[in-house]
C-alpha positions in Angstrom: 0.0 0.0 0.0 1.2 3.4 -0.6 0.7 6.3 1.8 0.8 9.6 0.8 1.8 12.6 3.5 1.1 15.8 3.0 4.3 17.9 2.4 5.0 19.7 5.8 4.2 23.1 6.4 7.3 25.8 5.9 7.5 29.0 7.9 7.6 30.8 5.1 4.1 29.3 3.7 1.6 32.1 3.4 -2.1 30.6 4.9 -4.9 32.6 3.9 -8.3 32.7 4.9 -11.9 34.7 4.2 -14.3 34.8 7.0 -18.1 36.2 7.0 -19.4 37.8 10.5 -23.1 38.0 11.1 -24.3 35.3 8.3 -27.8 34.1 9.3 -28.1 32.3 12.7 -24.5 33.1 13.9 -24.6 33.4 17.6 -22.4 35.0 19.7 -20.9 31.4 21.0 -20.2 30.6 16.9 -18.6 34.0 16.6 -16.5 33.4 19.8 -15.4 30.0 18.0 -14.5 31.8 14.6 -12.6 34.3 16.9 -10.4 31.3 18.7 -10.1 29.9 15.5 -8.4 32.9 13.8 -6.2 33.3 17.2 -4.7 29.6 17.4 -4.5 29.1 13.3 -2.2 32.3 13.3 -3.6 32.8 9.2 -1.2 35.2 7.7 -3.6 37.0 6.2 -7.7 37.1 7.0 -10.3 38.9 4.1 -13.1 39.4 6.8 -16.4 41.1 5.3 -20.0 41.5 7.0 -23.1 39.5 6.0 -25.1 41.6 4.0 -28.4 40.1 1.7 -27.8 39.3 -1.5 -31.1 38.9 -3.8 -31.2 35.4 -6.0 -29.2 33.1 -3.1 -30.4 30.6 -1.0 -29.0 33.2 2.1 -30.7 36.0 0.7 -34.0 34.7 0.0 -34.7 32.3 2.3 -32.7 33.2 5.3 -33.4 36.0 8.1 -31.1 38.3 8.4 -30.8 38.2 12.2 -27.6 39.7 13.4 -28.2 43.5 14.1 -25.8 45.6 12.2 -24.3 46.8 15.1 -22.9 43.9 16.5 -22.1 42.7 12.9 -19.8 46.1 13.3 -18.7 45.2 16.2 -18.1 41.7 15.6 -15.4 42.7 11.9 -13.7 45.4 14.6 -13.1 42.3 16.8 -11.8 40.2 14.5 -9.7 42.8 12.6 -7.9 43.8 15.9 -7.2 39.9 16.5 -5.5 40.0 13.0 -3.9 42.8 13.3 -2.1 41.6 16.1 -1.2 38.3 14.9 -0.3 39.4 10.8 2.5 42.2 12.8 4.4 39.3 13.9 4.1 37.4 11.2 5.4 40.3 9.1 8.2 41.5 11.2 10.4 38.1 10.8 10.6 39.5 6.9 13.0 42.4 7.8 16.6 41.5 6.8 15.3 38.7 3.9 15.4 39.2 0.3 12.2 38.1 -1.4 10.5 38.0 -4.9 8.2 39.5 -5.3 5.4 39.5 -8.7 5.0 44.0 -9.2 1.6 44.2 -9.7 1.1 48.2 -10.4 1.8 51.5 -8.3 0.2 52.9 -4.9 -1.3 56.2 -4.6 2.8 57.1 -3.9 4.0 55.7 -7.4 6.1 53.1 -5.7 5.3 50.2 -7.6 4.1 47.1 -5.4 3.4 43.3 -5.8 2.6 39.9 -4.2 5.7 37.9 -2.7 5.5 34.1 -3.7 3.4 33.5 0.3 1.1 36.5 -1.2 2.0 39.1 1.1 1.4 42.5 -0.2 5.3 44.2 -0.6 5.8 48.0 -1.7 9.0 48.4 -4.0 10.7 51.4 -2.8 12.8 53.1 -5.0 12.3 51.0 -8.1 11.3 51.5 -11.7 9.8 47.9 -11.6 6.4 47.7 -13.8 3.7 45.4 -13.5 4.9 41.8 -14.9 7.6 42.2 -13.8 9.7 39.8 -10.8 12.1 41.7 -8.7 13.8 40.7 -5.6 13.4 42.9 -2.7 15.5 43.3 1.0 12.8 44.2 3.0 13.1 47.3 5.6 9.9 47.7 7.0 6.9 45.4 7.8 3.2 46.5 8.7 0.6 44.0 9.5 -0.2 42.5 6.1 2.8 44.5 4.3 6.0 44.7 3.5 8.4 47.5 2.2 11.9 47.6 0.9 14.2 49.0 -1.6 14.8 46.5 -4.9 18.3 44.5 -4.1 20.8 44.8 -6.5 
């Protein structure tokens, strides 16, 4: 018999995850779970959006929308805090490494700015990079969910 393994996990794997607050029926002891879960996965980075009806789905049609908008507010401002938290640290062991990154366009600044290959968000400081384009980066400065460096020679 053969067994297949899973390669294992790197630390420099990104792990990515969306996450709705307030869908239909969520109760506060659900949201609390979602909360523990985000906290002991450690996801790099964490889309997080508020239910919100959407005409022609099941969820939309067929399901009360029972979570008061408030709390649905309050419940996103929980969980972005929580990853806030969690994506700094994860960012900061980025300063001193050279990276790849994939330039994807320019900020409102100019700098140009692109995915690394664990899809962290990297600004390209003082570059001439253009979208397409795969330049290696020593990176200076990390935010939580960015990075920023100059382009290494």
């Amino acid at each position: 018999a053969v067994t297949r393994r899973a390669p294992p996990l790197t630390p420099d794997r990104g792990f990515p995850t969306d996450i709705i607050v307030g869908f239909p029926g969520e109760t506060a002891a659900m949201y609390l779970s979602t909360r523990r879960l985000i906290a002991e996965v450690g996801f790099d980075v964490v889309h997080i959006a508020m239910y919100s009806p959407r005409p022609g789905t099941y969820a939309g049609d067929k399901l009360s929308d029972d979570v008061p908008l408030e709390e649905k507010k309050r419940r996103i401002n929980d969980l972005l805090a929580v990853q806030k938290e969690i994506a700094g640290g994860k960012t900061a062991r980025w300063i001193g490494r050279e990276i790849e990154v994939l330039v994807e366009g320019a900020d409102e600044l100019g700098r140009p700015y692109g995915r690394s290959r664990q899809g962290k968000r990297v600004i390209v400081k003082r570059s001439l990079a253009n979208p397409g384009q795969v330049v290696r980066v020593l990176v200076e400065e990390a935010f939580p969910g960015q990075l920023a460096g100059p382009r290494a020679a």
